[in-house]
N, C-alpha and C positions, 0 to 999 in steps of 0.2 A: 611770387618772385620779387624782391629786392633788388635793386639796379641802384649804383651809385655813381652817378656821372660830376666830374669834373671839369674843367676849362683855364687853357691859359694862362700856364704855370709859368712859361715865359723862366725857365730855368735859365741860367746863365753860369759859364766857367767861368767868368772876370768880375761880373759885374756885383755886389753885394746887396743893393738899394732894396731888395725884396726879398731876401733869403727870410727874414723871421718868417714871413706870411706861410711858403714855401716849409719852413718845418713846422708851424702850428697847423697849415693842412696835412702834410704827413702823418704826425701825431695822432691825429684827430682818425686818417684813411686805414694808422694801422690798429686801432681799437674798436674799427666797424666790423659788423659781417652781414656780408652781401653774396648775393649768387654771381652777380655782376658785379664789375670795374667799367667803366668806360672813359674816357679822355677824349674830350671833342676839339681838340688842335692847339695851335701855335699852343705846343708842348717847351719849345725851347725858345728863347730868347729872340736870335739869330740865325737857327740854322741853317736855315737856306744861302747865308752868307759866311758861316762859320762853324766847321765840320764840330770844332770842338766843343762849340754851344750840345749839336747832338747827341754826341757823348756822355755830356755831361744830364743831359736828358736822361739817356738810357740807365743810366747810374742812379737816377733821383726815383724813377719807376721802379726798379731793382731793387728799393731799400724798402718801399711800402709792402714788400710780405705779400701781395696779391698781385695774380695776374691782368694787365689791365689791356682792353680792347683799346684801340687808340685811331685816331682818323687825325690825317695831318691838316696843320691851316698854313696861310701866306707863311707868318714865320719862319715854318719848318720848311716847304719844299719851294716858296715861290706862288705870285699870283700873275693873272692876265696878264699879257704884256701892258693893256691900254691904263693899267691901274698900276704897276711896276714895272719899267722898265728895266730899271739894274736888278731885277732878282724873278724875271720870268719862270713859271714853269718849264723845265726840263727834263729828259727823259734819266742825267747824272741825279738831280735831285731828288726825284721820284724811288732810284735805285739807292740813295744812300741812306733814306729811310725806310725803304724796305728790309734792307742787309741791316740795319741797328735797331729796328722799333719792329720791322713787323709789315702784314700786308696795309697798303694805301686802301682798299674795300675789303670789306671781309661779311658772312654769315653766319648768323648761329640761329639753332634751333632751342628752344629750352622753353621748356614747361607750357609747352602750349601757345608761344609766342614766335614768331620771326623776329630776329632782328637784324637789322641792315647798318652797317658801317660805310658811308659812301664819300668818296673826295671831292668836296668841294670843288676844289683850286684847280681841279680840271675842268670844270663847267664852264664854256665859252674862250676856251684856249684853240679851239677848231685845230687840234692836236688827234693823231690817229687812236690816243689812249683813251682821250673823251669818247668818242665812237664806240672802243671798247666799251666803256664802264654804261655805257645806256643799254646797250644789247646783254651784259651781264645785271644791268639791274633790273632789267625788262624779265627776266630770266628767274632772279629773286622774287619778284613778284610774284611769279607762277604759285602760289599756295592758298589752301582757303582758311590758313593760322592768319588772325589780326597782327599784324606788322607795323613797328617803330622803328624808324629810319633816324639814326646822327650822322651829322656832317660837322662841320667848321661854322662857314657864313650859312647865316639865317637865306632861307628862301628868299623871304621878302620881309619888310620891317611894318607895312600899315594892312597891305591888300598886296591879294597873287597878280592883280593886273596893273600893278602901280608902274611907273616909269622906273628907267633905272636909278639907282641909288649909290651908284657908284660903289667905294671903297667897301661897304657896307652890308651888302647883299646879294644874293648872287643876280647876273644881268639876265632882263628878262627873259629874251629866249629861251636861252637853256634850262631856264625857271620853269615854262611851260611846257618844253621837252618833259621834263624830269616830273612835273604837277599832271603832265594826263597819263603817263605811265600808272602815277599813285591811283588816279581814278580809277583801275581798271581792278584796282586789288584793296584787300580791309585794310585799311593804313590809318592806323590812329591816333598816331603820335609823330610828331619830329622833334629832336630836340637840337639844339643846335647849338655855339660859342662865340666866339669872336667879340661881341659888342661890348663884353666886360659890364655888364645889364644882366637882370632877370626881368623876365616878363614871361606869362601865360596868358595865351589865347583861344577862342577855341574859331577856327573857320572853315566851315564847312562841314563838321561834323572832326573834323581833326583837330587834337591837342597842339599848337605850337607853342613849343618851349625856350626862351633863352636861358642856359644855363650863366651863372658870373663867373668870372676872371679867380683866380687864387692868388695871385698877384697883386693889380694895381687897378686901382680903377680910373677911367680919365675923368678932366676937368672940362676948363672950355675948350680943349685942342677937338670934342668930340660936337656936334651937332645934335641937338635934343631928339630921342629918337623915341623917346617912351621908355618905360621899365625904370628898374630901381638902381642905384650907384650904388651896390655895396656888395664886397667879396664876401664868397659863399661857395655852396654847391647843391645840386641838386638832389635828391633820392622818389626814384622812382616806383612804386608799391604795382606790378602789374597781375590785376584779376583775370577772370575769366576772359573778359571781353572788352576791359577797358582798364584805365591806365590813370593813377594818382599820381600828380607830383608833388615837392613839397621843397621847398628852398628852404636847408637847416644852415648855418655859420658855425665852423669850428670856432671853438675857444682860441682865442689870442691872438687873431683875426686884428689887421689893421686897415683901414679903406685909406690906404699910400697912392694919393696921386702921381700919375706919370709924368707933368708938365714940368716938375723940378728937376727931372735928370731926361728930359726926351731927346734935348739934343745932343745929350752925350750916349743914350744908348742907340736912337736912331736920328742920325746926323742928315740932313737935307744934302 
């Protein structure tokens, strides 16, 4: 099975500073063939602050000829209050990506694999929808298929026991909630978005993956976290019982930093 995972397209109705990248990844997604599509979050720009960003999402995925699995990040629906307060998770933004993109978690079965799509951006909102998605992913586990789980933010960026990391990865408890569920089940992959980085590790016997950004990658605005700066995407080769990845760069691929329009696209 072929698995083609994405990140971070960061679409936008107004803003132009990244459309090449944006149609040389297109280009590139609609000459592939894969059994999977996946998209691991901040799909749009703004949309947790601007429906129309959404939209314009929905229309950019629409054009690629394939159906694509998609898990939301901050962008899309909103993070922690204690990390955003102007663009918290809510139960409107949670619905407004639902109605335009599709389920916030979702499963599939295929070729011998589990796959798990899980939201992020509710881990540690101590929101009644969080509660849900543990007891429905506790739920997904139930299989004795080997299981790859994508989200948004990476687990954790060095070690599962590191302190929090704020903006970056998910805060630790909920990290731990969510890491001894996995122990209960064959879980051999996670792959994950947000850091606009790729990196591969293997801890514990499980592949963690950061997928890059198709967008932009940051400069100094970001904190040295490991992994590589350069836009790309992933492709996932999954066997019997274990799981290749392989970070390939579409043709005409630009590594456009964000720091020269950050505070025009996001304003303090």
């Amino acid at each position: 099975m072929r698995l083609i995972q994405i990140s971070d397209t960061h679409v936008s109705a107004s803003h132009q500073f990244f459309r090449s990248n944006l149609a040389a990844t297109a280009t590139w997604l609609r000459s592939q063939e894969a059994t999977l599509f996946v998209h691991t979050g901040d799909l749009g720009m703004d949309s947790a602050g601007q429906e129309v960003d959404l939209y314009a999402s929905r229309d950019w995925l629409a054009g690629l000829g394939a159906p694509f699995h998609c898990v939301p990040g901050n962008h899309d629906v909103g993070d922690r209050i204690e990390i955003n307060p102007r663009q918290p998770v809510t139960g409107a933004r949670l619905q407004r990506w639902r109605d335009a993109i599709g389920p916030d978690r979702w499963l599939i079965d295929q070729q011998g694999w589990r796959l798990i799509g899980l939201n992020a951006m509710l881990l540690g909102t101590d929101q009644a929808e969080e509660q849900a998605q543990y007891s429905w992913f506790d739920k997904a586990l139930e299989t004795d298929l080997p299981v790859a789980v994508f989200l948004h933010k990476p687990l954790f960026i060095d070690a599962p026991d590191e302190p929090p990391r704020g903006y970056w990865s998910v805060a630790p408890q909920p990290r731990q909630r969510v890491m001894a569920s996995m122990r209960r089940a064959r879980v051999k992959m996670v792959a994950s978005g947000h850091l606009h980085l790729h990196r591969q590790q293997v801890v514990d016997g499980i592949s963690y993956v950061w997928c890059p950004a198709s967008s932009f990658v940051c400069g100094e605005s970001q904190e040295e976290l490991g992994g590589e700066r350069r836009l790309g995407a992933v492709v996932h080769q999954f066997g019997v019982d274990a799981v290749e990845s392989q970070f390939l760069r579409p043709e005409g691929l630009d590594d456009l930093k964000i720091e020269p329009v950050q505070q025009i696209l996001y304003p303090r």
